[in-house]
N, C-alpha and C positions, 0 to 999 in steps of 0.2 A: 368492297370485296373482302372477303373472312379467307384471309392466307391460309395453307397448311402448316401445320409444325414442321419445323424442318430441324432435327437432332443434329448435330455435327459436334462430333469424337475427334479429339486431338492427341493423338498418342507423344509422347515425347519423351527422350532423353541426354541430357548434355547437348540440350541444343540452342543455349541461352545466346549465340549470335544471328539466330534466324528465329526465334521463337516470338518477339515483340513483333516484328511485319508480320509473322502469321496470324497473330491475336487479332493484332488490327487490323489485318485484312477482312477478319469475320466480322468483329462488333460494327466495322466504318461500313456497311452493306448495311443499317436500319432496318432487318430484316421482323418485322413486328412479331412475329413467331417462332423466333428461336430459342433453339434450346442448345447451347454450349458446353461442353463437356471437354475438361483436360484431366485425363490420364496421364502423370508424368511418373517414369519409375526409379525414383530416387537419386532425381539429378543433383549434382553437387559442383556445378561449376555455376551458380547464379540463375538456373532457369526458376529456381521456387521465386526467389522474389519477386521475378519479371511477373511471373505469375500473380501473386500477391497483391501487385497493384493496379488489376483486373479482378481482382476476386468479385466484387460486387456486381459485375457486369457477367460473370458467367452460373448458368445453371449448377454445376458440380466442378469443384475439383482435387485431385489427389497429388500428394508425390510419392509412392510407397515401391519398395520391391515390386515386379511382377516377374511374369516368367516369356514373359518378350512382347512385341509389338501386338501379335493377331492377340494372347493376353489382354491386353490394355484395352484395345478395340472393343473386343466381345464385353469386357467386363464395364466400360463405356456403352455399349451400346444395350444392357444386362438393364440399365436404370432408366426406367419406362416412365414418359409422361401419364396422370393419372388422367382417365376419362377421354382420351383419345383414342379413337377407332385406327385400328393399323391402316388403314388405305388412306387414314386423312393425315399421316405422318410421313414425311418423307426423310430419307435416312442417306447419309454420305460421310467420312471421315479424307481428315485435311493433314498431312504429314506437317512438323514441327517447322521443316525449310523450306514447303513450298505458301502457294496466296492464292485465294479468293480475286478475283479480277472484279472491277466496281460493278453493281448492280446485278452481279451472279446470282442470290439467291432472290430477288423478287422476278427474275427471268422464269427461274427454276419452278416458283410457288404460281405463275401464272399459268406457263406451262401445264404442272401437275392437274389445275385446277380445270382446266380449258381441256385435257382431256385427260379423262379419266380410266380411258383403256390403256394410257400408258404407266408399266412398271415399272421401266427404268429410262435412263436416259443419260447420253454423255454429251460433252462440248466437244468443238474444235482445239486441235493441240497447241498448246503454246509455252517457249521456254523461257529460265530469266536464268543472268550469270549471278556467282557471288555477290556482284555488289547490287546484283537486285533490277539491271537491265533487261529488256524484257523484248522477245524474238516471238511474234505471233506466226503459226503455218498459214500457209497460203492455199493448199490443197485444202478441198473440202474433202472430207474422210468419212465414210457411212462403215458401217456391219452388216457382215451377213450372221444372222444367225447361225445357218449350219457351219458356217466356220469358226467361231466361235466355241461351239459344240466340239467341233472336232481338233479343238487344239490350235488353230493358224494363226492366231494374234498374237506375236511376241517378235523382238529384234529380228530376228533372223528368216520372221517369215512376214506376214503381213504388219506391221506394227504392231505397236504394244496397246492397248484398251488405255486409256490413261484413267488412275486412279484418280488422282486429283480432278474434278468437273465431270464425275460419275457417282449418279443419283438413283436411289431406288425407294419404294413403297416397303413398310417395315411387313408388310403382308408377304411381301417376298425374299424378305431374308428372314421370314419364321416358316417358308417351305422349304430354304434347302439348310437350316441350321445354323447360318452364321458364318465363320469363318474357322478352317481347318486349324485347329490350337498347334497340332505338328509341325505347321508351315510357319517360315520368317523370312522367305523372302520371295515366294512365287504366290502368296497365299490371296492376291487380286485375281490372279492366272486362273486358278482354283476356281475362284468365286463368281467368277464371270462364266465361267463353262458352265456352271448347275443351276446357274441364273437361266442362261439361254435355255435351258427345258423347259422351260416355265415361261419363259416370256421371249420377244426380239427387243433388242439394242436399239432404241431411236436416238439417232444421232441429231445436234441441233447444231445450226451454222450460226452458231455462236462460241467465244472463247469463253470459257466459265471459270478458269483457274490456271496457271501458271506453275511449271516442273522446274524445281529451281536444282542448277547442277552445279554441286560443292563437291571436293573431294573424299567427305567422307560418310558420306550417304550408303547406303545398303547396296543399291542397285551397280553401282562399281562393283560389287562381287559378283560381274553374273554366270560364272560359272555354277555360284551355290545355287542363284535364282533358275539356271535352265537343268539342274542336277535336279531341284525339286518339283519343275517341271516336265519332269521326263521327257525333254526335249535332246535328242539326239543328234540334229543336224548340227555340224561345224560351226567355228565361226567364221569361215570364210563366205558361209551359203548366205551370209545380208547383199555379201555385194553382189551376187547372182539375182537375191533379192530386191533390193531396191528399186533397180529402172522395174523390173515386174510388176514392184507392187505400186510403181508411181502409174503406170500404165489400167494396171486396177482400181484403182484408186476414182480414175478421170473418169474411167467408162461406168464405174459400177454406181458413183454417189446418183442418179436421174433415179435408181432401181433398189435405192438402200431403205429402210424403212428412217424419217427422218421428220423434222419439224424446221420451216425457212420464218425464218421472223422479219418482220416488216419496223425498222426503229421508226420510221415517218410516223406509221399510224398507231404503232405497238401492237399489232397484230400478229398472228401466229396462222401459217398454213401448212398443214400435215401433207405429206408427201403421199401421193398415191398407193402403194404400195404398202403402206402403215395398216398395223391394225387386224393384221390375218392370224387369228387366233389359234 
């Protein structure tokens, strides 16, 4: 089997106590068509080194000023494999604290490969503490596209889209432009809405990566993250939220556009409902 390319962008800064498990989260996946990319923006607490002695194992890397994360991303994802067709490259970026879960990107490249009308695609959610313990969800969790579109996936309404183990065809981050340079902390929120015009959300009943929660991660500010997402409701509307959206959750995954994988035989079976252009 001739895998696709699969780009994966490491944005980072002063994050040299999570930054080594994330490295090796990517190269220890064998993925035969990667392409590794660290954009680090001029860390000084020991991430260059950690970097350093991976250098030969990754496609590019930098440590220089930038002008913030979506920055580093675009400007990561800016450096094009030559002689690659965009639909046969598949494009994802991996924050500095969170990991790749074993065998995430040959799931990913079989997937892609096995069907080819899908643009994007995400895992099942799963978390790990500080010291790297790891909480997989139990709920299988689909997308609706129109919701999607219309803003509903964030804390306080139907969950959040998890950036980490959310995949896409570079064919379709060259129709909606990439990622908003204004935004620094809703700029997945963004990206996933002008996504859904263009394509539906297949979700797959698999974990593909891991939301690692430290204290001083970005997303602890989320007043800026829902300030940039002109999200209005409270924060009191998660807890109105939650039993709703566990209730949603149960009823909608039969009707979500989605891919069931079979580890017995390593098969892959698309979801009814997949596929409606």
């Amino acid at each position: 089997m001739t895998y696709p390319t699969i780009t994966l962008v490491t944005p980072s800064y002063n994050q040299a106590a999570y930054l080594e498990a994330t490295i090796r989260s990517v190269l220890e996946q064998d993925y035969p068509a990667l392409r590794f990319i660290i954009m680090d923006g001029g860390s000084t607490d020991g991430s260059v080194e950690i970097i350093q002695r991976y250098a030969d194992q990754l496609t590019y890397w930098v440590s220089a000023k930038d002008a913030g994360q979506s920055d580093a991303i675009n400007k990561g994802f800016a450096i094009k494999p030559a002689g690659v067709e965009p639909d046969n490259e598949i494009m994802t970026w991996l924050n500095s604290d969170d990991v790749l879960l074993p065998g995430a990107l040959r799931r990913i490249g079989d997937i892609f490969t096995q069907y080819p009308q899908i643009d994007w695609l995400t895992g099942q959610p799963a978390n790990m503490d500080v010291a790297g313990n790891l909480r997989l969800g139990q709920l299988k969790t689909g997308h609706s596209r129109s919701l999607i579109r219309r803003g509903w996936y964030h804390g306080r309404g139907l969950g959040f889209i998890r950036q980490e183990g959310t995949f896409w065809r570079r064919s379709l981050w060259n129709k909606v432009g990439g990622i908003h340079p204004a935004l620094h902390y809703a700029m997945d929120f963004d990206l996933w809405r002008r996504f859904a015009v263009h394509a539906p959300l297949v979700t797959v009943d698999q974990h593909l990566a891991a939301f690692r929660t430290q204290p001083e991660q970005k997303t602890s500010a989320l007043d800026k993250y829902y300030a940039e997402a002109r999200i209005t409701l409270p924060n009191a509307a998660r807890l109105i939220a939650l039993p709703l959206r566990a209730v949603f959750t149960l009823a909608s995954w039969p009707f979500m556009p989605r891919v069931l994988v079979d580890d017995g035989s390593n098969r892959y079976e698309a979801g009814i409902p997949l596929f409606h252009k």
